[in-house]
N, C-alpha and C positions, 0 to 999 in steps of 0.2 A: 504493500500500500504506500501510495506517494502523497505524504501529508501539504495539504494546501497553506496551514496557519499555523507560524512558529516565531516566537518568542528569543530574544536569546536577552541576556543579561550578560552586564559588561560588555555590550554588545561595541561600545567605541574601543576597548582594548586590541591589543595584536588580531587575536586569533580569532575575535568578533567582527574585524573588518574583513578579514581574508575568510571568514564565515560566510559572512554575508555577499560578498562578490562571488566567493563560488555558488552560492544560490538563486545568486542574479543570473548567474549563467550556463546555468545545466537544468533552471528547473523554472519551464513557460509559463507552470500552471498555478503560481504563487498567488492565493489569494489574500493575504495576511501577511507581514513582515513586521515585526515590532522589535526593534531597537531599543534597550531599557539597560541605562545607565546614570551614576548622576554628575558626569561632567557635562556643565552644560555647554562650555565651548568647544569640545572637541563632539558633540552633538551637532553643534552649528554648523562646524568645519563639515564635517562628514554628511550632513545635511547637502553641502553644495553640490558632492558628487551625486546626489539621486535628489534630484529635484521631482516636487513634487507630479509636474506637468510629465515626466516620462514614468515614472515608479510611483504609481499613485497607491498600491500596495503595502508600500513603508509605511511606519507611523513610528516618529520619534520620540517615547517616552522618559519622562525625566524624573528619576526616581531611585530611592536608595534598597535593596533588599533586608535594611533592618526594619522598613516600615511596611506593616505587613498591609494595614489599609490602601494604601497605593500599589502595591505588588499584586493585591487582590480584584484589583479593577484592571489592570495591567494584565492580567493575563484569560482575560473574561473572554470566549470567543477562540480561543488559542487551541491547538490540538498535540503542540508539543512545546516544551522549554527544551531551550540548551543552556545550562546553567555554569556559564564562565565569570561571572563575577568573586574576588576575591581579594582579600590584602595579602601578598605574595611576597613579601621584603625580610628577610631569615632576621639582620641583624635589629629591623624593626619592631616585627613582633617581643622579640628579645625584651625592646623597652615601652613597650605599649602593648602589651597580651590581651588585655580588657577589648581594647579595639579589634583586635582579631577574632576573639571571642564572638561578640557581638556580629563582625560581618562574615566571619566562615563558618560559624556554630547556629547561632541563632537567625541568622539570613537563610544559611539552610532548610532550617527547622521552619520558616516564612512559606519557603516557596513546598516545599514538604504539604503543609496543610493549604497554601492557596490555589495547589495542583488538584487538593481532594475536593475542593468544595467547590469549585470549577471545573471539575470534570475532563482535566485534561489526559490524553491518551498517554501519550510518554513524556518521560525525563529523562534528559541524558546530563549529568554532574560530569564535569572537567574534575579532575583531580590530580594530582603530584606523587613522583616518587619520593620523595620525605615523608610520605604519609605512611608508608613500612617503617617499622619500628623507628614513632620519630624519639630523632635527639634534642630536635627545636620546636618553639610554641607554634609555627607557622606550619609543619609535618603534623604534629598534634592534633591542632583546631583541623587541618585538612582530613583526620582520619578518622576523629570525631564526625566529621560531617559526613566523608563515607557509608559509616555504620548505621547513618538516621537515614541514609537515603535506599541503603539495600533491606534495613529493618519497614523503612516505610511500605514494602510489597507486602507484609505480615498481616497490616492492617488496611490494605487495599485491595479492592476486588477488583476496580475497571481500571485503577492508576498503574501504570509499569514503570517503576523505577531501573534506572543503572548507571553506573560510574565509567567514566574513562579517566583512566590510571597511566601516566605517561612523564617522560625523561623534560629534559632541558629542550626548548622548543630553540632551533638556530635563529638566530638574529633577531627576537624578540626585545618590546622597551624591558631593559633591566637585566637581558642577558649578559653571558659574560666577552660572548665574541664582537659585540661592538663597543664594549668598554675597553679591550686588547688593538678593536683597529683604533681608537683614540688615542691609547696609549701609545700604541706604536710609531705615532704622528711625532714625538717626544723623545725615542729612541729608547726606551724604558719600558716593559711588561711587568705588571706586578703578579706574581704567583702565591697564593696562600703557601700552598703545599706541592713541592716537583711530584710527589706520589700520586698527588689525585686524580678520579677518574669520574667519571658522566656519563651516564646515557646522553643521545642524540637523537633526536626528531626533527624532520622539517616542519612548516607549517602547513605543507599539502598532506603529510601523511599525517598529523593531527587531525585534520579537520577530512582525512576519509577514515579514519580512524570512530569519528563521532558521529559520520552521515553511515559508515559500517552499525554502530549501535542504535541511531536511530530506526534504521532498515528492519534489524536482526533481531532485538533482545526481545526477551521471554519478561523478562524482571528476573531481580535479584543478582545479577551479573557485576563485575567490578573487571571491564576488559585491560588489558595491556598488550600492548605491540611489542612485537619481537623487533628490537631496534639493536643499533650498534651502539658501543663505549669509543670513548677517546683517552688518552691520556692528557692531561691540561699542558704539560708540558708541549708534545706531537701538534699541539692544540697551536701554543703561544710560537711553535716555530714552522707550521704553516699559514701567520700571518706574517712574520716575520722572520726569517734566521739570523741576521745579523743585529738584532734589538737585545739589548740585556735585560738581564734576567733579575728580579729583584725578589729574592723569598718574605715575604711579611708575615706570615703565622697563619695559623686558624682564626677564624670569626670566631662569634659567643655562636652556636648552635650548629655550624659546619661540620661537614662529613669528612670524611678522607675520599667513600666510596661513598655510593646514593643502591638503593638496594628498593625492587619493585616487588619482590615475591620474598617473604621471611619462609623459613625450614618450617616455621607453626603453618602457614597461611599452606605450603603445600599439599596439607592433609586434603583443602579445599578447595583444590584447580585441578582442572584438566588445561588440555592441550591440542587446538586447532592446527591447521597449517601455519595460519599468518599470527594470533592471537594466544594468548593465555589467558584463563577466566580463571577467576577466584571465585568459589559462589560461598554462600554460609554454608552452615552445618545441618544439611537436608537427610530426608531419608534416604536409602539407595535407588527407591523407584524413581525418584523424583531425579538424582542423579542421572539413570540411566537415562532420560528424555532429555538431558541438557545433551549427555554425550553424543544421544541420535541425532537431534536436531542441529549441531555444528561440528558434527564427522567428528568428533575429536577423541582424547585418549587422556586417562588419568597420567598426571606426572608421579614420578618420583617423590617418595614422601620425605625423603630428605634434602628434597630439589630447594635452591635460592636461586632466583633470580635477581644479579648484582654487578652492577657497572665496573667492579674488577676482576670478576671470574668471569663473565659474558663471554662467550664463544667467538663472537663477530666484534672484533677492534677496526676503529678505521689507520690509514697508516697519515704521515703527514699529506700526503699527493690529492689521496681520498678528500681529506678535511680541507684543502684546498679547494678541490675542484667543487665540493659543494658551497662553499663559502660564497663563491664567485659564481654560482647557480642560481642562489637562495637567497645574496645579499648585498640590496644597492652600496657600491661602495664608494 
């Protein structure tokens, strides 16, 4: 089924603009488009590209997900959310948790109940590899929110919940690769740690990653893409080889690795071609129908899936080539 009326939230962010253009252009039959964010000038700006004379469709709504009265008229009419809004800043959270709180936990918990009492058909939750065993309030609040969105199937009959669980998106505001072309401009790369490692996503494969779960899911699913690691270092010397090297230490909540599947969580996935699903702690009937319905096979119960064991590294040539793929430079 090809849903006509969808919602996205944080919809002015990265992967809310590159959202919505790929749906501007692969899908004729939009009849609904709502844009729900609460920046209002980058509303405005983004505004200018889909004016309302060609995209009469869109509708730009301005509005925060801790406020559930305006999230709940927001989404009236709507037949799916894509729920990308979030405070995402590690050393942030660190010193404003309350804040996090409130818009990763309790914004959750908003659209959770504004999705039942509107009748919407699916939710697809954006979420982060920090959210496996997090070490920061921002992994935390993120896994917290997880667990309200795949328990919310518990107590919904017509609502389908599920998560999409994913690495470092390339070239996104606040990543780390166009903070290293900045740097690089200076002759200087600042490195936390030469050991660390990252999953990699582009922004095309997030966002078929999330039209893959809008398509597919049953409820109760928590997807992740079988993507590649980099080494930050392979990283910092295919923007630059000749730039120095500056080690500065750990953040307050930083990883060395980033880790999308824990040894516990494997008890609770299978395994597709493209995908890994986490589901909860179901019966085995109920198992058996996930594994029919997407060909897949139980993992290894002692399986991690983890940005420094990961199978697929890219080398420096790779991280280049997609740099220069993926990122106006």
């Amino acid at each position: 089924m090809e849903y006509k009326s969808i919602l996205i939230t944080g919809g002015t962010g990265s992967f809310g603009k590159a959202f919505v253009k790929n749906l501007i252009k692969t899908r004729k039959n939009l009849r609904r488009l709502v844009i729900f964010s609460r920046d209002e000038w980058k509303q405005s700006e983004m505004a200018k590209d889909y004016p309302t004379s060609k995209y009469p469709f869109i509708r730009f709504f301005l509005g925060d997900v801790r406020d559930y009265e305006r999230l709940k008229r927001a989404v009236k009419d709507i037949e799916v959310i894509v729920h990308a809004a979030a405070l995402k800043q590690v050393p942030a959270a660190e010193y404003n948790p309350i804040e996090f709180v409130k818009t990763n936990i309790i914004g959750a918990q908003n659209i959770i109940e504004a999705s039942m009492e509107q009748n919407i058909k699916k939710v697809v939750a954006l979420s982060t590899d920090k959210a496996a065993a997090p070490l920061n309030l921002y992994g935390a609040t993120k896994l917290c929110s997880d667990k309200l969105f795949i328990a919310a199937n518990n107590y919904s009959g017509k609502n389908i919940f599920s998560v999409c669980r994913y690495g470092n998106v390339m070239g996104t505001r606040g990543s780390v690769i166009p903070l290293f072309l900045e740097q690089a401009k200076k002759g200087i790369i600042t490195v936390t740690d030469k050991n660390m490692t990252r999953f990699n996503i582009t922004l095309k494969e997030s966002i078929d990653l999330v039209l893959y779960a809008i398509k597919n899911s049953l409820g109760n699913e928590i997807f992740i893409p079988k993507i590649p690691s980099y080494n930050i270092m392979d990283l910092a010397k295919s923007i630059d080889e000749k730039c120095k090297i500056r080690i500065s230490g750990i953040r307050p909540g930083e990883k060395i690795h980033e880790e999308m599947i824990t040894t516990n969580d494997s008890f609770n996935t299978i395994e597709s071609s493209k995908y890994y699903i986490i589901l909860p702690s179901l019966p085995a009937e109920e198992i058996k129908k996930y594994l029919k319905y997407y060909n897949a096979k139980k993992i290894n119960k002692s399986f991690s899936y983890n940005s420094r064991d990961n199978k697929k590294f890219l080398s420096v040539k790779e991280i280049k080539n997609l740099i220069q793929k993926n990122i106006s430079l």
